[in-house]
C-alpha positions as CSV (number, residue, x, y, z in Angstrom):
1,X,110.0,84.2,107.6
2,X,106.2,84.3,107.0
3,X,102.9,86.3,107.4
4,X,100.2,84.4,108.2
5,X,96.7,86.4,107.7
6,X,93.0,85.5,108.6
7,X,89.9,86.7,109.2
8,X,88.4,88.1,106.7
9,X,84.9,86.7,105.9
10,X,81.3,88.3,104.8
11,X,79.8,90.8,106.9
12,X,77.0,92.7,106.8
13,X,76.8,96.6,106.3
14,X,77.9,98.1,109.3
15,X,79.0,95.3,111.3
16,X,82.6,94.5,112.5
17,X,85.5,92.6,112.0
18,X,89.0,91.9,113.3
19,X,92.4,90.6,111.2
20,X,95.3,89.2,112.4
21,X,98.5,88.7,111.0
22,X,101.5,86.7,112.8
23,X,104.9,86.4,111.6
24,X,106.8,83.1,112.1
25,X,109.6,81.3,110.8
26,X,113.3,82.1,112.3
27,X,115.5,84.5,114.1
28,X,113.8,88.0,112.8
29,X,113.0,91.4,114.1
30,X,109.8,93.3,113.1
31,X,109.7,96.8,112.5
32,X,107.0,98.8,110.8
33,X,103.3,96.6,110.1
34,X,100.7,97.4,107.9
35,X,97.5,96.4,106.0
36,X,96.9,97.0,102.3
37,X,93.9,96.3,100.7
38,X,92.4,95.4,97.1
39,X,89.2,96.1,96.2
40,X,87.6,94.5,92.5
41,X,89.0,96.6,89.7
42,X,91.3,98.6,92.5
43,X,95.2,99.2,92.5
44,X,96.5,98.2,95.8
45,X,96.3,100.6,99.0
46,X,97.5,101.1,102.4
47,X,95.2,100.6,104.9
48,X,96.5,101.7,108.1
49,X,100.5,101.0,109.1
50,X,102.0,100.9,112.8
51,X,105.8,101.8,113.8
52,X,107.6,99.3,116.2
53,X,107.6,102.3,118.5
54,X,103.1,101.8,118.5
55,X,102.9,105.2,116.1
56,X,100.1,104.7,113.5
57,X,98.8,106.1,110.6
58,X,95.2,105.7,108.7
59,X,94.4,106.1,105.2
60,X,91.4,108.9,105.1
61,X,88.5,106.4,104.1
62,X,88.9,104.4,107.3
63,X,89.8,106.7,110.1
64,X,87.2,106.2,112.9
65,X,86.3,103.2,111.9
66,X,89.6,100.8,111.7
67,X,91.8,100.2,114.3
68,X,95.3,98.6,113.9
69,X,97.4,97.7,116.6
70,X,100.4,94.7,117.4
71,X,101.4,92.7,120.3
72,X,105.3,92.5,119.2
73,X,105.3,89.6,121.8
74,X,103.3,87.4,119.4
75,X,104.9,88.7,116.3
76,X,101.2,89.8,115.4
77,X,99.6,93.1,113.7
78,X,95.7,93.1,114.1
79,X,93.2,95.3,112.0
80,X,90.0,95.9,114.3
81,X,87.4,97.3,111.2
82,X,83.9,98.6,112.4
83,X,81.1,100.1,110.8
84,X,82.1,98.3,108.1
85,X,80.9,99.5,104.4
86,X,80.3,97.8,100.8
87,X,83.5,99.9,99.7
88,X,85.5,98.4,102.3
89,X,85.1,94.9,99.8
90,X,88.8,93.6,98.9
91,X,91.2,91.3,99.5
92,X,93.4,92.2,102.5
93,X,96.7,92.2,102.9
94,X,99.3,92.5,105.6
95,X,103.2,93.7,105.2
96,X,105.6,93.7,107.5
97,X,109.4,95.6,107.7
98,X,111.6,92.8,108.8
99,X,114.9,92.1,109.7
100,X,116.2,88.9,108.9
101,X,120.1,87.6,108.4
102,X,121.4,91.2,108.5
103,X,119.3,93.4,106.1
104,X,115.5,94.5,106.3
105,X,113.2,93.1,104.1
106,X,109.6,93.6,102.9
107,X,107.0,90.9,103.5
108,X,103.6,90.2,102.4
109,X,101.3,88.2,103.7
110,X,99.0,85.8,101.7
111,X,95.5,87.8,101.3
112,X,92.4,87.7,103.4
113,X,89.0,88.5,101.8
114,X,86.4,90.3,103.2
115,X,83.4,91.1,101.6
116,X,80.5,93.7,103.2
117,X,76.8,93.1,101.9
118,X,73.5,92.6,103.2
């Protein structure tokens, strides 16, 4: 199984963007999807996660302004981010809960970078 992420890109303060992450590859079952993020000189944080069941959950810096929802159809977790910031700068990732061959595994997906300036 893989996670496929894209994108990110440069956007200016304030402005909008939307990720997407599909998982392929297999006979799999997805359970809980998320977005982590890295910012330049940063440990690693979660974003904003979704349960299978839809139920989501935001880190405080982002609430208002991000948006993360899946079509389970498409295997696919989207982050909708607007009023984008400088801070919001890093390399994004997306995870996924999966079930594959009889256990659940984590997955990451390769990073996406998005960078906010003027």
């Amino acid at each position: 199984v893989q996670l496929q992420a894209s994108g990110g890109g440069l956007v200016q303060p304030g402005g909008s963007l939307r990720l997407s992450c599909a998982a392929s590859g297999g006979t799999f079952r997805i359970y809980a999807m998320g977005w982590y993020r890295q910012g330049p000189g940063k440990q690693r944080e979660l974003v904003a996660v979704i349960a299978s069941g839809g139920r989501t959950n935001y880190t405080d810096s982002v609430k208002g302004r991000f948006t993360i929802s899946r079509d389970n159809a498409k295997n696919t977790v989207y982050l909708q981010m607007n009023s984008l910031r400088p801070e919001d700068t890093a390399v994004y990732y997306c995870n996924a809960d999966i079930w594959v061959a009889g256990k659940i595994e984590g997955y990451w997906g390769q990073g996406t970078e998005l960078t906010v300036s003027s």
